[in-house]
N, C-alpha and C positions, 0 to 999 in steps of 0.2 A: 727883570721880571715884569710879567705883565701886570696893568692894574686890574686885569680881569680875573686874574690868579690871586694878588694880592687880597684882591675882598674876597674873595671863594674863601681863601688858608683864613684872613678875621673873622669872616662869619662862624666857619668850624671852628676855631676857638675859643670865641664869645660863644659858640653852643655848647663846649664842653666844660667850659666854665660854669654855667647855667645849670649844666646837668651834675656836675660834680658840687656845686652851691659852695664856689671856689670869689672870692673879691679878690680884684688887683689891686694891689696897693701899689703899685710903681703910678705915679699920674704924670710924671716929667718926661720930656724929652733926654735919652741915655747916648745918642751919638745927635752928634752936631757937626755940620758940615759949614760951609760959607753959602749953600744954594739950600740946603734942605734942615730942619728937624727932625729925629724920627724915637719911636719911644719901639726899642727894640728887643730890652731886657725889660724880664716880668718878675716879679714878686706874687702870688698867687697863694691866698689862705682861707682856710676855710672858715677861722676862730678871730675874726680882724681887731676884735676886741682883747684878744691874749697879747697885743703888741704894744708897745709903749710908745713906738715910731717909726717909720722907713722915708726911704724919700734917695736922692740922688744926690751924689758931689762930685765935683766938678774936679779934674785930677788935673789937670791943664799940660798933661806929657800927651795925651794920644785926642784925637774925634769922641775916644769913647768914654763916658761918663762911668763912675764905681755907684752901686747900687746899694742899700744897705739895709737893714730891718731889724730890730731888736725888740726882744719876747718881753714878755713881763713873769720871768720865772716864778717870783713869789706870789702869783696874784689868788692862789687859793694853797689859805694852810691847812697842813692835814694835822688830825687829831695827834696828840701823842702817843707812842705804843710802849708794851710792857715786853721785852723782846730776853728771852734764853739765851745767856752766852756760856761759853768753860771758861774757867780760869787757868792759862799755863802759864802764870808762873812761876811757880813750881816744875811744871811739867819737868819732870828726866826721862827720854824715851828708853831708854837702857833700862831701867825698871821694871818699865810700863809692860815692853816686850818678853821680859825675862817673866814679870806675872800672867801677859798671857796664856807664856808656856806652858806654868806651873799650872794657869787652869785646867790644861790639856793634858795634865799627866795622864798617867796610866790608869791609874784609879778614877778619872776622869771622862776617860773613853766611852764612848756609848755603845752599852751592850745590846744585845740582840731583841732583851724585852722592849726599845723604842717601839712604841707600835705605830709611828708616822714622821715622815719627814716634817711635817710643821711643830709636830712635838720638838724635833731635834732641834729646828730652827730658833723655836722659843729658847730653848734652854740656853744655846749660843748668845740668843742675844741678852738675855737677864745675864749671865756670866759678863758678856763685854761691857754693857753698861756697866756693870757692879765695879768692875775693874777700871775705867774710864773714869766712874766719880771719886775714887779714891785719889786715882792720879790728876785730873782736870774738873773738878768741881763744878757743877752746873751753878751760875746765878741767875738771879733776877734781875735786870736793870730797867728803868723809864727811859726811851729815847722820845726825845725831841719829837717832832712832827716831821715827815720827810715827804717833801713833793715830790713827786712822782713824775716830773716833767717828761713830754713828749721828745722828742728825738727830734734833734734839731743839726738843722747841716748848712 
């Protein structure tokens, strides 16, 4: 490659880095040769503060260096929440199905006086809950605090 190419391709990437307000954390040389150094693998973030450390190791099988960087997952706790769960255990679905049913008997059926599909909707769903908390129970529990961590690869 040329060194006229080479700085052309650094410059547009130290611009995009700039414009995307991205820091490199890789600072070491990642391949090593006997004539040259060259830092050729990037680590690139935008939160350099979310990391605990990166940096480069030496694998001593190949030229090419292992690169590495590790987040600081815990570094903001989130509040605790008060979160809805059901209780199955208990749950028997054979029951559950069978009361369904029975909700939907005959005497059950909606007659012609509905005078709207969201009425009917309503009705459906106050019946499935009703049926639902007898067999699975709604509680209450406090969780913990859960981070929320970014997607990490």
């Amino acid at each position: 490659m040329s060194t006229s190419r080479n700085n052309t391709e650094r410059q547009q990437l130290k611009s995009l880095f700039r414009y995307s307000d991205l820091k490199q954390l890789t600072t070491s040389p990642t391949r090593t040769s006997k004539d040259s150094k060259s830092l050729i693998d990037l680590i690139a973030d935008s939160c350099p503060q979310d990391n605990r450390d990166s940096g480069v190791i030496t694998s001593h099988l190949s030229d090419h260096e292992l690169i590495y960087c590790v987040r600081k997952l815990n570094w903001q706790s989130a509040p605790s929440q008060i979160k809805t769960f059901r209780n199955y255990a208990n749950y028997n679905p054979v029951h559950f199905c069978e009361d369904l049913k029975g909700f939907w008997s005959n005497a059950s059926i909606p007659s012609a006086s509905v005078s709207s599909v969201d009425q009917l909707w309503h009705d459906f769903q106050t019946a499935f809950v009703s049926v639902t908390d007898r067999h699975a129970p709604a509680i209450l529990r406090r969780v913990a605090g859960i981070d929320n961590c970014p997607w990490l690869n």
